[in-house]
C-alpha positions as CSV (number, residue, x, y, z in Angstrom):
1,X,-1.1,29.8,-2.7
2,X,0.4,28.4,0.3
3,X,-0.7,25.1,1.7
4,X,-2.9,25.6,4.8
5,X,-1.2,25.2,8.3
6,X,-1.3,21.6,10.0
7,X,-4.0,21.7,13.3
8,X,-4.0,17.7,13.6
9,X,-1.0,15.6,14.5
10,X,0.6,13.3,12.4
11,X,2.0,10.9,15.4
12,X,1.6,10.7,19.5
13,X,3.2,9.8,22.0
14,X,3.1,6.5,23.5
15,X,4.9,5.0,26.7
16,X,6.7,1.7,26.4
17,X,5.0,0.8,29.8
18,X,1.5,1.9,29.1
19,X,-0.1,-1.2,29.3
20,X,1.4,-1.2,33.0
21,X,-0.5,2.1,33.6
22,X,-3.4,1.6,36.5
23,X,-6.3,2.6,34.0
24,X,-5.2,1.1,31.2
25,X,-4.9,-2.0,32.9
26,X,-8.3,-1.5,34.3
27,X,-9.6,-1.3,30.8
28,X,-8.1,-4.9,29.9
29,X,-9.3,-6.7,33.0
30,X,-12.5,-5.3,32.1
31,X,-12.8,-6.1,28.3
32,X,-9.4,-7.8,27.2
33,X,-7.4,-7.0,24.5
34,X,-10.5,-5.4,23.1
35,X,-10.4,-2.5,25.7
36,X,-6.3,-1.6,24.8
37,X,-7.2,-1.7,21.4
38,X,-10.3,0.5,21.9
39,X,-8.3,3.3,23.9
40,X,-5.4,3.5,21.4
41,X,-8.0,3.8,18.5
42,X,-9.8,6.3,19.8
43,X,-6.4,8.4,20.7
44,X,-5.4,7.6,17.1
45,X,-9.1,9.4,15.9
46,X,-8.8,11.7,18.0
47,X,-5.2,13.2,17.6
48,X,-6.1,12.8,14.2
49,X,-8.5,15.5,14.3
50,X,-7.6,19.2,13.8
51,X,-10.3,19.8,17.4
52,X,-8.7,17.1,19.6
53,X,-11.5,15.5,19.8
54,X,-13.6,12.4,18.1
55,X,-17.4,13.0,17.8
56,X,-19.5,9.3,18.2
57,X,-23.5,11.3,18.2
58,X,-24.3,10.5,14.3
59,X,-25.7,7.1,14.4
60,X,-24.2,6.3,10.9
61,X,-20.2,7.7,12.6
62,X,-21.0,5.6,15.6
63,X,-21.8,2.1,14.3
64,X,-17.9,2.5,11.5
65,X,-16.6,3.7,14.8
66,X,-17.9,0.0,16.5
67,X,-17.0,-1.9,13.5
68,X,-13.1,-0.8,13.3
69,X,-12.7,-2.1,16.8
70,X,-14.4,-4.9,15.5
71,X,-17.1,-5.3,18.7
72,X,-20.9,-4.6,18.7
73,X,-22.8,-1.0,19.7
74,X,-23.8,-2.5,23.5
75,X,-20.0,-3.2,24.3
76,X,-18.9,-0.1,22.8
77,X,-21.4,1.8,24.7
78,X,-20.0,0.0,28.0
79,X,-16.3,0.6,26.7
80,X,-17.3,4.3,26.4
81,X,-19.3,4.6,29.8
82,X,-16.4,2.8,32.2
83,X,-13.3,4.7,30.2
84,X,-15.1,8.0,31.4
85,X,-15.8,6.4,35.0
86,X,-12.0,5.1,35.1
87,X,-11.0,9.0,33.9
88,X,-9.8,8.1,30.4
89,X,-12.0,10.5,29.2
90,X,-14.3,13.3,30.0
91,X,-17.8,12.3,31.1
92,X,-19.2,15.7,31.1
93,X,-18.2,16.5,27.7
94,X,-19.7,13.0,26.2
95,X,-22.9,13.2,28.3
96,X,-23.6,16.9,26.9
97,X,-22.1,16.5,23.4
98,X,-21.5,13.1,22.4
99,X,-17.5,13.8,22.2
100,X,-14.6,12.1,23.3
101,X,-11.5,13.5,24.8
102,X,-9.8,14.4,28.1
103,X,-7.5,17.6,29.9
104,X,-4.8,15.6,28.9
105,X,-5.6,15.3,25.5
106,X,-6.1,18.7,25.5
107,X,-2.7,19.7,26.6
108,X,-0.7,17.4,24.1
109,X,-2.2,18.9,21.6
110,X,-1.5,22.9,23.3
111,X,2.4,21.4,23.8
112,X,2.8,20.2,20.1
113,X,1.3,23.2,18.8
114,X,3.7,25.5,20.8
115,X,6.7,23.6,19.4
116,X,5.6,24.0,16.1
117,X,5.2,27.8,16.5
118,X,8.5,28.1,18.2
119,X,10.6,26.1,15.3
120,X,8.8,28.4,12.5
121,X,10.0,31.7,14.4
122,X,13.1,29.9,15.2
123,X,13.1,29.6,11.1
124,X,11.7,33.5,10.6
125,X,14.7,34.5,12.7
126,X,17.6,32.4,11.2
127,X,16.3,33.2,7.6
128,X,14.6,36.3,7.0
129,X,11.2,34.8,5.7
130,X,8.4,32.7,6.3
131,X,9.1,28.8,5.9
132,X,7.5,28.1,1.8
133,X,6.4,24.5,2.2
134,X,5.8,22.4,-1.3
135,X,3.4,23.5,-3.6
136,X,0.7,20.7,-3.7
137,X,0.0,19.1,-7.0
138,X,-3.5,20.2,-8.2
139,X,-4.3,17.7,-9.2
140,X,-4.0,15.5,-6.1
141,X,-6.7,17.8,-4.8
142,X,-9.1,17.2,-7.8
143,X,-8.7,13.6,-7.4
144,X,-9.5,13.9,-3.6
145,X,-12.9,15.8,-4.0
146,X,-13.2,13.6,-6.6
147,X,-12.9,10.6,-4.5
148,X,-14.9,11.8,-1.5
149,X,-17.9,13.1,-3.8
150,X,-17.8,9.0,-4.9
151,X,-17.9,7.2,-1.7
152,X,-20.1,9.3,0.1
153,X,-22.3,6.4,1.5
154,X,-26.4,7.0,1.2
155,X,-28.6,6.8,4.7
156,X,-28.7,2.9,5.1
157,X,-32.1,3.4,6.5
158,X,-34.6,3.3,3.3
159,X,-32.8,0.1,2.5
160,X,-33.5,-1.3,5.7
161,X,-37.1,-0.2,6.0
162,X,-37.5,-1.7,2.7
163,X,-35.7,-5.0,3.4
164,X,-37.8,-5.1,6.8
165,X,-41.2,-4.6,4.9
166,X,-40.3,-8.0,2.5
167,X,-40.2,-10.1,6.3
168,X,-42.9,-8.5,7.8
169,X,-40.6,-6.7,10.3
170,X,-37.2,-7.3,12.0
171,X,-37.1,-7.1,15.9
172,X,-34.6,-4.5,17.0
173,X,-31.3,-6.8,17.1
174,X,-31.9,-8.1,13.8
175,X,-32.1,-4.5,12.9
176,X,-28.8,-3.7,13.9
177,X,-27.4,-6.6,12.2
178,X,-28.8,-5.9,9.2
179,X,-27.4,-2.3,9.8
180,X,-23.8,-3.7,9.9
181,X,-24.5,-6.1,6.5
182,X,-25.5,-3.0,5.1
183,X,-22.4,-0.9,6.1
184,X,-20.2,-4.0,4.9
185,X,-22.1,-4.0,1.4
186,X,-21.2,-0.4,1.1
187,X,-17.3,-0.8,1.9
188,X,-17.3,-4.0,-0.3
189,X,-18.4,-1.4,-3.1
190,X,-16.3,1.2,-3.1
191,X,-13.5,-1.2,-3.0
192,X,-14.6,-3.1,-5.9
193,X,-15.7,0.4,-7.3
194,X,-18.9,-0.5,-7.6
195,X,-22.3,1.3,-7.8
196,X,-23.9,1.5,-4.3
197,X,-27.5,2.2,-5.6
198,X,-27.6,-0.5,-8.4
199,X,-26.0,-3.2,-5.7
200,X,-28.6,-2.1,-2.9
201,X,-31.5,-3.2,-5.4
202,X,-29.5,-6.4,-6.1
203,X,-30.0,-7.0,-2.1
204,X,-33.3,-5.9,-2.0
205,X,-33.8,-8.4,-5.2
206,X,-32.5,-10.9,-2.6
207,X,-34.9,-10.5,0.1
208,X,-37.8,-10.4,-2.2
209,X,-36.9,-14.0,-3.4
210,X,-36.5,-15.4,0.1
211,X,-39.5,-13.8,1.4
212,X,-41.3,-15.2,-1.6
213,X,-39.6,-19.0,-1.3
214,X,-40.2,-21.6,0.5
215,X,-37.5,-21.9,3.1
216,X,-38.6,-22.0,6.7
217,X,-36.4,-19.9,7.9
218,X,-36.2,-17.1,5.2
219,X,-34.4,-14.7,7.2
220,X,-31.8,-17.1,7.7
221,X,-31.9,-18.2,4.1
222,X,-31.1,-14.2,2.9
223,X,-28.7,-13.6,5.5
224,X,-26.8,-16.6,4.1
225,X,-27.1,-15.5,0.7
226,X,-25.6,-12.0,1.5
227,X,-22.9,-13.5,3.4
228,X,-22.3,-15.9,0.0
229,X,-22.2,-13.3,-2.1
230,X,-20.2,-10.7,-0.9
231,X,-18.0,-12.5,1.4
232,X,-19.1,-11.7,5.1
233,X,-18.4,-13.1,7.8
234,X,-21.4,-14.9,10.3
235,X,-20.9,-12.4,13.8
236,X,-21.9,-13.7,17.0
237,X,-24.6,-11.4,17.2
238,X,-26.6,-13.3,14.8
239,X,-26.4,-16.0,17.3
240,X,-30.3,-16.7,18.5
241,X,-31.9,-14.9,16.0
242,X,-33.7,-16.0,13.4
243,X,-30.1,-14.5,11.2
244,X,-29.0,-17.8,12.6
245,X,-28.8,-21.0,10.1
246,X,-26.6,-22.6,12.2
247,X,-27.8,-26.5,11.5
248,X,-30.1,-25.5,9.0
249,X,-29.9,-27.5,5.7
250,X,-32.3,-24.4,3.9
251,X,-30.0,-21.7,4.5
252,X,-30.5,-20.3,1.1
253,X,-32.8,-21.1,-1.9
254,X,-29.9,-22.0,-4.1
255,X,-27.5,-23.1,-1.6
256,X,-28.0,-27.2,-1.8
257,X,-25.0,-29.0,-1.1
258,X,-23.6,-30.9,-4.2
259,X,-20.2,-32.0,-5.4
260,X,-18.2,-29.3,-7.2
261,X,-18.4,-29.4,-11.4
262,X,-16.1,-27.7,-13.5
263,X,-17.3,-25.0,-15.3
264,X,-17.1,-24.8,-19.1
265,X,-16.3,-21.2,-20.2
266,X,-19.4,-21.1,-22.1
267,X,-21.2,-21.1,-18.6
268,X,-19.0,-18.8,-17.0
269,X,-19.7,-16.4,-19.9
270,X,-23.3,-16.7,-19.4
271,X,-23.5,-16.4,-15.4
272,X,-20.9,-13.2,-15.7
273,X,-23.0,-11.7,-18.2
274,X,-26.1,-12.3,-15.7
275,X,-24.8,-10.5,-13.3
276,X,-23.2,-7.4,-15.6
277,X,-19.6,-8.3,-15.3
278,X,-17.4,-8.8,-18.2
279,X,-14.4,-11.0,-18.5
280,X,-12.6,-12.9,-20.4
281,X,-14.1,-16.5,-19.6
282,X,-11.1,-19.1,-21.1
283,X,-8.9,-17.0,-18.7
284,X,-11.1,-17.7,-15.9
285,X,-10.8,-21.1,-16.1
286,X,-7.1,-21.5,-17.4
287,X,-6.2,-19.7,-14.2
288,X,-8.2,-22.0,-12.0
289,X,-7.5,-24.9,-13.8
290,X,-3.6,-24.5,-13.3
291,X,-4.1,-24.2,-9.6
292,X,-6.7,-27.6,-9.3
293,X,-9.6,-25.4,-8.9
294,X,-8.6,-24.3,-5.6
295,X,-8.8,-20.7,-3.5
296,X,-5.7,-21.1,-1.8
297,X,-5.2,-24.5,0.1
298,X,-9.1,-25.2,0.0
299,X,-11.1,-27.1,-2.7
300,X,-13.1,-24.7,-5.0
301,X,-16.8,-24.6,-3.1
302,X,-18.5,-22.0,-5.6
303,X,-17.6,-21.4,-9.0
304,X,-19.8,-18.8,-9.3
305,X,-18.3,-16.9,-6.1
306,X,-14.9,-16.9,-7.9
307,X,-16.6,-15.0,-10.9
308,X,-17.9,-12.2,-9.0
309,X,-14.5,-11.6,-7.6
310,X,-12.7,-12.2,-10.3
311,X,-13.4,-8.1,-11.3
312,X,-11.9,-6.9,-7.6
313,X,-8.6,-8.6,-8.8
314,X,-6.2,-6.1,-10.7
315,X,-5.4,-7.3,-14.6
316,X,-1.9,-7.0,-14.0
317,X,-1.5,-9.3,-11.3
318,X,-4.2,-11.6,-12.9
319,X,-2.3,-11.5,-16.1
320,X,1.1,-12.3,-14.1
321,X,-1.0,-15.4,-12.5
322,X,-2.0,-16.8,-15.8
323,X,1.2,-16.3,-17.6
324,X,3.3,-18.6,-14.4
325,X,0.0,-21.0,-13.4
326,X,-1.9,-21.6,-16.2
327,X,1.3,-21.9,-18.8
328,X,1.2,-25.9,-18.0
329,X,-2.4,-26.2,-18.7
330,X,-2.4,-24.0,-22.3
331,X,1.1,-25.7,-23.8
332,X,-0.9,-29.0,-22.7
333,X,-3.5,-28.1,-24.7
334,X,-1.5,-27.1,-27.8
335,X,1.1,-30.3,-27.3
336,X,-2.5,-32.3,-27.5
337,X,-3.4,-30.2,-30.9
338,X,-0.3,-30.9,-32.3
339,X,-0.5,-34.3,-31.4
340,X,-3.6,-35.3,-32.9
């Protein structure tokens, strides 16, 4: 069966001088670098697409769409609205149905299109037949559904109701914060090939113990411990709300600063068993031994941070790390043995 005919593009064109064009550069005196980057993003969605267009009016679509250019749902909103008043794009079609694109847009994709059809009857004519492309490996196909049937990511919003319930209510920016945590979570699990449901009760395990502790600031407190735990980053639009444990000394139940201990592998057995991961503990700490208990340049903060990452990393490469770091450390031991 022959593989079906390309409708998106695989590349566009883009001008050596189009950050001297008069909109573009509107765009940047208007946002920065965060208004280039948003244009070219979009184009790269958008030519992406086998309709020439890139659809922002599910909610869930929208709020990915805000997080790859890495800004918040207001600015985006005000990226959107002034690229449509600057002519970027088409207001009429993203007032009516939520849809970025332009003429222009429009008529890249009609000239590409015509190309292709004239080089396949170019083909027809030269050879006799219609172009056979590659048969395409079943396989890769099973492995795709496979893979999108996986990662499908749940409605975020029974989590949030749920998680709001434990505070007694979030006010609407807090909601939308919590929306991106969420998002974040779900990203971090299908990277680590995790189970979505079972971690989602883990966070709402969370919010039930700082609702129920006796921080002042238990929103602040939970936020902290999700950041902690699956390594997210503080936004600035926690700034001012209660998210924000800025010069806080309770930002998390658990969370009391103390110097670093080494720990034993019987402890690292017991915490990764704790939280269902199984590794080999002696490994663990051979490894960080070897590099002075260090991630990267920095001094080890949390051991038990390290143990819930240690998964994500792939055995080969963690085998590869052992066998050239933590050889010192194990033919120290045995030279000790043998000595004694």
């Amino acid at each position: 069966m022959a593989r079906p005919k390309k409708t998106a593009l695989t590349y566009f064109p883009h001008d050596v001088n189009a950050s001297s064009d008069d909109k573009i550069e509107a765009m940047r005196h208007l946002f920065g670098n965060d208004g280039y980057a948003f244009y070219f993003i979009t184009l790269e969605r958008i030519y992406a697409s086998a309709n020439h267009e890139l659809c922002l009016a599910d909610k869930l679509m929208k709020e990915l769409f805000a997080k790859r250019i890495d800004v918040d749902l207001g600015r985006l909103d005000k990226m959107i609205d002034d690229s449509c008043t600057i002519g970027l794009f088409d207001r009429v079609e993203w007032e009516q149905s939520k849809v970025l694109t332009s003429k222009r847009i429009k008529e890249t994709f009609d000239r590409v299109r015509g190309e292709r059809k004239r080089k396949q009857k170019a083909y027809r004519k030269n050879s006799g037949k219609t172009p056979e492309k590659p048969r395409r490996n079943p396989t890769n196909k099973t492995k795709e559904n496979e893979t999108k049937e996986k990662y499908l990511y749940p409605d975020p919003q029974p989590w949030i109701d749920a998680i709001s319930q434990q505070f007694s209510g979030l006010s609407a920016r807090e909601t939308e914060i919590l929306a991106g945590k969420i998002l974040s979570i779900q990203e971090f699990c299908r990277a680590s090939k995790s189970d979505i449901e079972t971690e989602m009760e883990h966070v709402l395990d969370l919010a039930r113990q700082c609702s129920a502790s006796a921080a002042e600031n238990k929103k602040g407190a939970f936020i902290s411990m999700l950041n902690d735990r699956y390594g997210l980053k503080k936004g600035p639009a926690e700034k001012g709300t209660l998210f924000d444990t800025q010069g806080q000394s309770d930002t998390a139940p658990d969370q009391d600063k103390k110097p670093f201990v080494k720990p034993t592998p019987d402890e690292v057995m017991a915490y990764a068993k704790s939280i269902g991961r199984e590794i080999d503990a002696e490994d663990f700490c051979d490894f960080y031994e070897g590099k002075g208990w260090k991630v990267g340049t920095s001094p080890m903060v949390s051991w038990t941070a390290a143990v819930r990452r240690w998964k994500t990393l792939p055995a080969a490469s963690t085998e590869k790390k052992l066998n050239r770091i933590g050889k010192a450390v194990k033919i120290g031991r045995y030279k000790t043995i043998a000595a004694g």
